[in-house]
N, C-alpha and C positions, 0 to 999 in steps of 0.2 A: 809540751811541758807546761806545767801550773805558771802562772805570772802571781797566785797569790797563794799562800796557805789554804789547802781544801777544806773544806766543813767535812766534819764526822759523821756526815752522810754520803758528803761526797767520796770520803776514802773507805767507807764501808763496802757501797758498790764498787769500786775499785779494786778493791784487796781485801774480802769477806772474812778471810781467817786470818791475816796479820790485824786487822781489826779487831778482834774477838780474842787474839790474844794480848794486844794492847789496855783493851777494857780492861779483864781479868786481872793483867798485873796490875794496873790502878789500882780493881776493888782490893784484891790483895793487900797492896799499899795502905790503903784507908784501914782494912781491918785490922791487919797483923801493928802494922809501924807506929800509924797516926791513932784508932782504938785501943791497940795492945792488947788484942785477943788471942787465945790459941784458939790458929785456924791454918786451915791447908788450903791449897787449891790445886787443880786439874786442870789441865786447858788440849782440849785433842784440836783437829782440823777442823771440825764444825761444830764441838760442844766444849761445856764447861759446867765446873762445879766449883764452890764455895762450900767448902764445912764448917763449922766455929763448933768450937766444943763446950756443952754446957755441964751443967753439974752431974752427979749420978748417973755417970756414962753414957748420956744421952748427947746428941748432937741436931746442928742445923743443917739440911743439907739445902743449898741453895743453888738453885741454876735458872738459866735465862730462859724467860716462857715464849720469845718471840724469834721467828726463822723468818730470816732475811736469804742473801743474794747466795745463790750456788749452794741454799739449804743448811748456812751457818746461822747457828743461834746467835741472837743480838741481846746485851744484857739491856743497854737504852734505847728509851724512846723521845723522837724528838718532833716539839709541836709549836709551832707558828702562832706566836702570839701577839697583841699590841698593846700597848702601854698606854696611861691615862692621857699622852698626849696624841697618839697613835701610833707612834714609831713603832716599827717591827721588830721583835725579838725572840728569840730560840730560846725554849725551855726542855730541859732534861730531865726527865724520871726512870726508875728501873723498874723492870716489871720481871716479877722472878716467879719459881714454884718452888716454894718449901716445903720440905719433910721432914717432920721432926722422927729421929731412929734412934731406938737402944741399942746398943752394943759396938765395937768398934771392928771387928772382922765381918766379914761376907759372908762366914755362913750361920755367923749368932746375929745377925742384923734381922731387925725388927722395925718396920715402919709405921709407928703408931697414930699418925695422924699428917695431912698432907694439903695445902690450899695455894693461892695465888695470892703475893701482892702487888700495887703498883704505890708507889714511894718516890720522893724526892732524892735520896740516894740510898746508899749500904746502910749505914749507921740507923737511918729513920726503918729502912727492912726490917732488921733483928730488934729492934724495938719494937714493933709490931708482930711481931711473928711471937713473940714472948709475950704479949698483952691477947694476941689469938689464942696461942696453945692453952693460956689460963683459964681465958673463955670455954674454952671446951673441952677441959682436963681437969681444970680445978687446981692444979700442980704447979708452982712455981719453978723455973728452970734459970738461970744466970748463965749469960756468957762466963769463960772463965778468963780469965787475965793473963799475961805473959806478968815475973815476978816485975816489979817497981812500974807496974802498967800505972794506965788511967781506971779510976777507979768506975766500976760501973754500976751503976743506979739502979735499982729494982723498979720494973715498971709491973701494973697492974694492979 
């Protein structure tokens, strides 16, 4: 047994897919609760999805680009850093693969465009992923909001 709280690497290799469904509900957390976006999520034994809904029946589809322990996607990445005095310290980023898709059923889905990021967290993702797709679409897309959400900002 642990004598101390494991690090989120240590309980990753431990427990690959209670791990990965812990992440998920976080990102969840952050997007739906703390953003107040309409977004779903999926969490199977070794994968995941994130969707946020944007305007003009278009959607984000978001999932974790990196396979960790027993073949379970990991949404974070974590990297040994040190600070101006030297001390050591852990930094987290996420590293996802988004597809931006029209339509909302399986067999009118269309996947129009599809890349990688890697981001300090969720919120910094779908800002970027909207600042990409414009880049290379020319089309403006906005997350949508749950009603009395946080308002969200047009990027690009």
């Amino acid at each position: 047994m642990y004598k101390d709280t494991p690090e989120p690497w240590q309980l990753r290799s431990m427990l690959p897919d209670v791990a990965l469904n812990m992440e998920t509900q976080s990102l969840r957390m952050q997007v739906v609760d703390d953003l107040r976006l309409k977004a779903s999520t999926m969490c199977g034994k070794r994968s995941a999805v994130i969707r946020v809904t944007l305007n003009d029946d278009h959607y984000l589809v978001i999932k974790p680009v990196d396979r960790g322990y027993e073949g379970c996607f990991e949404w974070f990445t974590y990297v040994q850093e040190a600070d101006e005095a030297g001390a050591p310290f852990t930094r987290q980023s996420i590293r996802t693969s988004v597809a931006l898709v029209k339509g909302s059923r399986k067999p009118d889905l269309t996947e129009l465009l599809s890349f990688t990021t890697h981001c300090a967290d969720i919120e910094e993702t779908i800002r970027v992923s909207t600042r990409i797709i414009f880049t290379h679409t020319g089309q403006r897309f906005t997350p949508q909001t749950q009603s009395h959400g946080k308002n969200w900002k047009k990027t690009a």
